[in-house]
N, C-alpha and C positions, 0 to 999 in steps of 0.2 A: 416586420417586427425588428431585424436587425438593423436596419436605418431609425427608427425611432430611438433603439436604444445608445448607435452612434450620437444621433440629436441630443438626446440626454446629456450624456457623458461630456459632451463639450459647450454645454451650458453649465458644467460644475466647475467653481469657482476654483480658483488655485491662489493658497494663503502668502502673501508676501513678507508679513511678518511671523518672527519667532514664535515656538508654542509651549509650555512648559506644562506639561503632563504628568498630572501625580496619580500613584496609585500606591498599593498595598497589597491586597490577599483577594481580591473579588476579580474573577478570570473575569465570568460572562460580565457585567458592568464593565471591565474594563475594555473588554470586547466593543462595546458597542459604543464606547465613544471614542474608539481607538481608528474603529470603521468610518466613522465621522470624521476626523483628520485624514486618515489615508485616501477620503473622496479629494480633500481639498489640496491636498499632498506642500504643503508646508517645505521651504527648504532648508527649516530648522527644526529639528525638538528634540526638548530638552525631557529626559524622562526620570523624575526623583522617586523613588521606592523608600520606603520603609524595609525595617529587616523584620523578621519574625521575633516575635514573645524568647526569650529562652527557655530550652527545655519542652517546647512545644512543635512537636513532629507534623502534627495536621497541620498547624499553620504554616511549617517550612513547607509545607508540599503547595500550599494556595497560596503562598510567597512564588514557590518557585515557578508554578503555572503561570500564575500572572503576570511575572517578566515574559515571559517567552511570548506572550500575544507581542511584545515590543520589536521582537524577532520576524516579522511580517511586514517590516517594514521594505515595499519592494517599488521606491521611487526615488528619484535623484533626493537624497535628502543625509544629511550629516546631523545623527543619532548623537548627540550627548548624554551620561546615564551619572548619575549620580544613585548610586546601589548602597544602600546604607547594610554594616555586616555587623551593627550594633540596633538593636531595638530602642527607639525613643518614642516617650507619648506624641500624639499625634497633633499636640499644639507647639512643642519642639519642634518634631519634624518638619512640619508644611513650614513653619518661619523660616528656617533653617533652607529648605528648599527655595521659598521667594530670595532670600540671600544671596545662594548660590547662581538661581537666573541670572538677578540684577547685576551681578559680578561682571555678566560678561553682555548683557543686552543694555541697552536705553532704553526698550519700550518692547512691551511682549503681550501676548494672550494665555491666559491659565486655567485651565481645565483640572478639574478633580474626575475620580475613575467612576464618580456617579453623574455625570451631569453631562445629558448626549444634548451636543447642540444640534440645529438647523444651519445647512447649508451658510446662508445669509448671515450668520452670524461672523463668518470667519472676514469676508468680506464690509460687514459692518464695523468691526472693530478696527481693519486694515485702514479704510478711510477718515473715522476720526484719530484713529492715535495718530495718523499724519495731519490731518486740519489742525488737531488741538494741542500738535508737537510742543509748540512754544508757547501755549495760553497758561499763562500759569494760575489761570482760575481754574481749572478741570482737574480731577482728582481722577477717578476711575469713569470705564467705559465697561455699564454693564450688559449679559446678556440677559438678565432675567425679570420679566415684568410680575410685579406681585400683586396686579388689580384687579385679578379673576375679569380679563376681559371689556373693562370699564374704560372705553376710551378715553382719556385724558389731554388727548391735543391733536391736532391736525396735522401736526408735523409727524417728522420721521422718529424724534427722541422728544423728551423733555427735561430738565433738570429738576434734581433732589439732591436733600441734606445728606439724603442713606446711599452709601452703595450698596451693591449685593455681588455676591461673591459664589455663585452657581453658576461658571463660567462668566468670565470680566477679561479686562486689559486696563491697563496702566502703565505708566513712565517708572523708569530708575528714581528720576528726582522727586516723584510722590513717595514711591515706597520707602528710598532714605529718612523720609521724615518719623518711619512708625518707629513708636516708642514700646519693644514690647517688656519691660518694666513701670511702666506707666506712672516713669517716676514723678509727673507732673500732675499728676490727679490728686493728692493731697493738699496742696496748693490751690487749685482748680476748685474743688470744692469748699475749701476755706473762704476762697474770695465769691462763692455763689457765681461763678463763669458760665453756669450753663442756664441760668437763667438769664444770661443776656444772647444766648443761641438760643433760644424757644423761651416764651416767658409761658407759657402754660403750665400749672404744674404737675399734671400728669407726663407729660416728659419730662420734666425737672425730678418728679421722683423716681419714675421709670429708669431712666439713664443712671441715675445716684447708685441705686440697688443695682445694677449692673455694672457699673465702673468698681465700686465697692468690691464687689465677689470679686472679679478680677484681678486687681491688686492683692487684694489679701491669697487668695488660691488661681493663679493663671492657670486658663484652661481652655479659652476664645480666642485665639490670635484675631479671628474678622472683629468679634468684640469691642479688643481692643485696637482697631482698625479704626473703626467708627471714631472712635475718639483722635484719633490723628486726622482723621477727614474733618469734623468737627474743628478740631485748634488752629485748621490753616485755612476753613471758611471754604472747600471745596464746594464748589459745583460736581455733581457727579450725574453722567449721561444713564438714563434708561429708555430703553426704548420704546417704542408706544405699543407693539404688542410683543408678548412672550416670547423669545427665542432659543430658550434651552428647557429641556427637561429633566427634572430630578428625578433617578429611579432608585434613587440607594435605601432602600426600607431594610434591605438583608445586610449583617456586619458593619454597618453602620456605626460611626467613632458616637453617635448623637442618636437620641431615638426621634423616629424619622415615620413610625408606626403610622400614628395620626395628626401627622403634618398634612392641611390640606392642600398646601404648596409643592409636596410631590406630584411628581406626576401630569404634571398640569399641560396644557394645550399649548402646541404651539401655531404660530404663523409666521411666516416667513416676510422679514422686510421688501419694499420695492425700493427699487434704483431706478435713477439717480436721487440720493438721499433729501428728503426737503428737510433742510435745516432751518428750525428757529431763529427768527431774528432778533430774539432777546435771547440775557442770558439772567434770567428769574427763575429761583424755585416755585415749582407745580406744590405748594402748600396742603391744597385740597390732596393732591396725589398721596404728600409725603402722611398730612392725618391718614387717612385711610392705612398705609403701612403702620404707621403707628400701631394701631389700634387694632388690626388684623392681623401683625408678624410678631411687635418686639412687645406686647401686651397679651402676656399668658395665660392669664385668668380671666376666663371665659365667661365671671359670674358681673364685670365691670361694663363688658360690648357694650350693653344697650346706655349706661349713663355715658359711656365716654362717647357712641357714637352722638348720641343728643348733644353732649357738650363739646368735643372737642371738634366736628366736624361742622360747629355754626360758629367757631370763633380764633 
């Protein structure tokens, strides 16, 4: 038994690149993705916290619990913390915190205190942020497949218009580009620009009513993420089967209740990665997300999958 479990142990991947870890007030969540890193043992991370609500005791105390998981860290690795002793909303903070990374990395992996990846993920991301270092069609490298399972290519990854942001990796020089006043979306939609990204107009309106809220109330940094991936024509890497999992249903900034993208199945990538020899959006992939992630009313599925997924 204890030779299998040596075997084990040094078939676990060890991360070559930086990791920037956010968390807040959830100990066990941030437990368990914490455990996740500490297999792969990273010889950076970066760990940004929020501070507690003011005037709020229960929270300072699942504040203070949940740094101290960061206290466990017991491998060669250089801890950097960004400990916020001011409370801000939670689409400040996280900005605020990709900021701070990008300050001082070129290319990183970022995990939130909900979202425990798979082994393979750490190492998947390691090797394209180095392939796609200088490709300056790639935008993000995500971990999370949102096709319930639906194979979509024979390779290792595929390309979409959408990232996703349930554990990812990305460059400085993508992140620079985000605009989090989205001072260019009035303009943007003046000149109809997103009908030359998708001419369907169920994205066209889709996106309108969501760029809209944005701007007038921010409150999405990924939101408004999309729209920076969008204006520079990103390709953005997903992988062909699921690699993280979302548990954050409790304290949760979003309700997350009856999201059926919690919680979802993983499988573990194989190496050496087969890389696509094109570089095309998976279209059929990206309707299907459509239609099943950024389309919330449930009473539309059946005409949008008849119409959007034949054209």
């Amino acid at each position: 038994m204890k030779k299998n479990k040596k075997k084990n142990m040094e078939n676990i991947y060890n991360t070559k690149s930086a990791v920037l870890f956010i968390i807040y007030k959830r100990k066990e969540t941030t437990k368990k993705v914490f455990d996740k890193i500490r297999e792969t043992k990273p010889k950076k991370l970066y760990v940004a916290a929020n501070a507690p609500q003011p005037d709020n005791k229960a929270e300072e105390l699942k504040v203070k619990q949940t740094r101290e998981v960061i206290e466990n860290v017991d491998w060669d690795c250089e801890v950097i913390k960004l400990y916020r002793t001011r409370h801000l909303n939670s689409h400040t903070s996280e900005i605020g915190a990709f900021n701070w990374f990008f300050e001082h990395e070129t290319e990183g992996i970022i995990l939130e205190d909900d979202c425990v990846p798979d082994n393979s993920f750490f190492r998947f991301c390691d090797e394209l942020l180095e392939k796609y270092r200088d490709d300056t069609r790639i935008g993000t490298i995500s971990g999370t497949n949102s096709q319930f399972g639906n194979n979509r290519t024979d390779y290792s990854y595929y390309f979409s218009k959408f990232g996703h942001s349930w554990g990812w990796a990305t460059w400085k020089n993508v992140w620079d580009k985000f605009q989090n006043t989205m001072i260019q979306w009035p303009q943007i939609k003046k000149l109809n620009l997103l009908q030359d990204i998708n001419s369907n107009k169920l994205f066209v309106n889709n996106w309108t009513k969501k760029f809209d809220s944005q701007y007038s109330n921010p409150s999405s940094w990924d939101t408004q993420f999309v729209l920076t991936l969008f204006l520079n024509n990103y390709l953005n890497i997903i992988p062909a089967y699921n690699l993280v999992k979302n548990i954050g249903t409790q304290d949760s900034a979003h309700n997350m209740e009856n999201n059926p993208y919690v919680n979802m199945n993983i499988t573990p990538v194989s190496f050496p990665l087969n890389h696509p020899p094109f570089f095309i959006i998976d279209r059929k992939a990206d309707n299907y997300r459509q239609i099943h992630v950024f389309n919330a009313n449930n009473i539309f599925k059946r005409i949008l999958n008849r119409f959007v997924l034949n054209h």
